[in-house]
N, C-alpha and C positions, 0 to 999 in steps of 0.2 A: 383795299390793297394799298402798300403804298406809295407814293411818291418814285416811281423809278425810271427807267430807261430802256428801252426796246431791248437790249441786250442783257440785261440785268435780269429781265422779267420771261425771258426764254431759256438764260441760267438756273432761274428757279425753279422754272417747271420741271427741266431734266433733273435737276437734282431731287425735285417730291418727288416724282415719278420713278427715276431709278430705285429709290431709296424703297418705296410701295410697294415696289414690282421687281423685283429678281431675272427676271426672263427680260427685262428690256436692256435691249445692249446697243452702242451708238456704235457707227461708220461713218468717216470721213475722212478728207486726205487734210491731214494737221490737227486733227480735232486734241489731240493729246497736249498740243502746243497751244493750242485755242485761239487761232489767227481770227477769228472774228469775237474772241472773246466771250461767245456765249455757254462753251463746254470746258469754261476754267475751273480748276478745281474737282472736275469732273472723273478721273485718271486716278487724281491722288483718293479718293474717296470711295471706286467702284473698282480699279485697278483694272492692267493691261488686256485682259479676258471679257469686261463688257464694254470699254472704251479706246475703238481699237482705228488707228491708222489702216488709210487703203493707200495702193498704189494711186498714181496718176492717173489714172485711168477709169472716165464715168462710167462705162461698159462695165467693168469689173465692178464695180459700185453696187450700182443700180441690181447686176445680179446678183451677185452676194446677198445682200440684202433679200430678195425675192427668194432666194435658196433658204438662207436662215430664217427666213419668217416659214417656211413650207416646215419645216424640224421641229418647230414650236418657240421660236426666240420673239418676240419683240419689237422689230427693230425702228429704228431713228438715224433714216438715211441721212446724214449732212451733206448737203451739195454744195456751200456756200454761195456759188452766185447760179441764178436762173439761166444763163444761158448755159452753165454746166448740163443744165437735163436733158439739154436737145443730142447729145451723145450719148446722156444712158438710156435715151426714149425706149428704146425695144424694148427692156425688161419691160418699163412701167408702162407701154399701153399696152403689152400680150399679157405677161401671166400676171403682174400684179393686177392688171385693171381686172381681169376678166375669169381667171382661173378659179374664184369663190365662185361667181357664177355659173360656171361651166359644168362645177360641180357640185353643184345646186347646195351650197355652204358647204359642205365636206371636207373641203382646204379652203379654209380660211386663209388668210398672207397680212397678215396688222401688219404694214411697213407704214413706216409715215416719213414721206419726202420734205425736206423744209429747205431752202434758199431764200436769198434776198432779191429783190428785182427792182428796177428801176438806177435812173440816169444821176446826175447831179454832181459827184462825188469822185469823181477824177477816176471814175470806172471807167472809162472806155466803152468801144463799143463791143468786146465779148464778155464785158461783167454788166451790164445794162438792160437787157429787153425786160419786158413784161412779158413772162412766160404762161402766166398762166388762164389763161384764155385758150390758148393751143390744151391746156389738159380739161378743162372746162367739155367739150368735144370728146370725151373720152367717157362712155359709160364703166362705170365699175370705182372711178374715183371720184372721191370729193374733194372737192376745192376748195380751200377758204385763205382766204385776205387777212392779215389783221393790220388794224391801221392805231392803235395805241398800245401800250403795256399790258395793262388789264385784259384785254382780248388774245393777244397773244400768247402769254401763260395758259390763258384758259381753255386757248384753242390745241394750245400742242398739247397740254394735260387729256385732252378728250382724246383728241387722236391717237395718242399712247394709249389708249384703253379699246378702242374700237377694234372690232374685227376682220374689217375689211382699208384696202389702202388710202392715202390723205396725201394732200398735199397740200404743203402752208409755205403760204409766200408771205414776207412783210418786206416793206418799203425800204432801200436801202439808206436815203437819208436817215431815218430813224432809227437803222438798227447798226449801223457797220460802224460807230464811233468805236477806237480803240480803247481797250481800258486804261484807266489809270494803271502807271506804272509800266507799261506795254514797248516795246521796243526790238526790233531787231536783231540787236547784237545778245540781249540776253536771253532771246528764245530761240534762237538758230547755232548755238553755240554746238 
């Protein structure tokens, strides 16, 4: 692989993966704008039906997501920062964690939760916690860490494919640099 950046390398993966797979469609609140920069280009490439703005609202999020994966969709919840999940918790430790099991594989729910966690970075203390330890406790998901590029791409490429729900946290120093070119005034316009 080569040479790249936390953000760069989780750009990738949704783009091979959308690109592979037809039924994977991302939710986030700004993802169309790409405030953390990882689902740039993303919009103009897969258009407004598989890369689709949410409300403000994790609740809505988080269901949505668990709805459309129950239809047969995909989905690539973007939460951007980890302490976001602890307001869409209800989807994701009832029906995503547990509803494959309940019914004994029959619905499936492939959602795959991803946020950044951790301090450093002038996040404050509601873009900060280490969340995921709290889902680690939660039979029915998997949890995974990525702590380089390489692993990150690889880890969300699996997870898009998996049948049951994920959650990928990476380190926010490493991942939240804005892209080159990136600015306020010309993506809030």
């Amino acid at each position: 692989m080569p040479k790249q950046r936390m953000i760069q390398a989780l750009n990738d993966a949704l783009m091979e993966e959308m690109a592979r797979d037809p039924s994977i469609v991302l939710f986030g609140e700004d993802v169309e704008i790409s405030i953390m920069g990882d689902t740039k280009g993303l919009l103009e490439a897969y258009g407004p039906g598989r890369v689709r703005n949410t409300p403000i609202s994790e609740t809505v999020m988080t269901g949505a997501a668990v709805g459309a994966a129950a239809t047969g969709a995909r989905v690539v919840c973007h939460m951007m920062y980890g302490n976001f999940l602890y307001t869409g918790f209800d989807a994701i430790a009832n029906p995503a964690a547990k509803l494959r099991c309940m019914t004994n594989g029959q619905i499936s729910l492939p959602v795959t939760f991803i946020a950044t966690y951790g301090g450093g970075r002038s996040q404050a203390a509601q873009h900060s916690d280490a969340m995921h330890p709290l889902f680690m406790n939660l039979g029915g998901i998997k949890v995974v860490c990525a702590s380089e590029p390489g692993d990150a791409k690889g880890l969300l490429k699996a997870a898009t494919r998996a049948p049951s729900s994920r959650s990928i946290s990476t380190p926010s120093s490493a991942r939240s640099r804005r892209p080159a070119g990136w600015s306020w005034s010309t993506k809030r316009a």
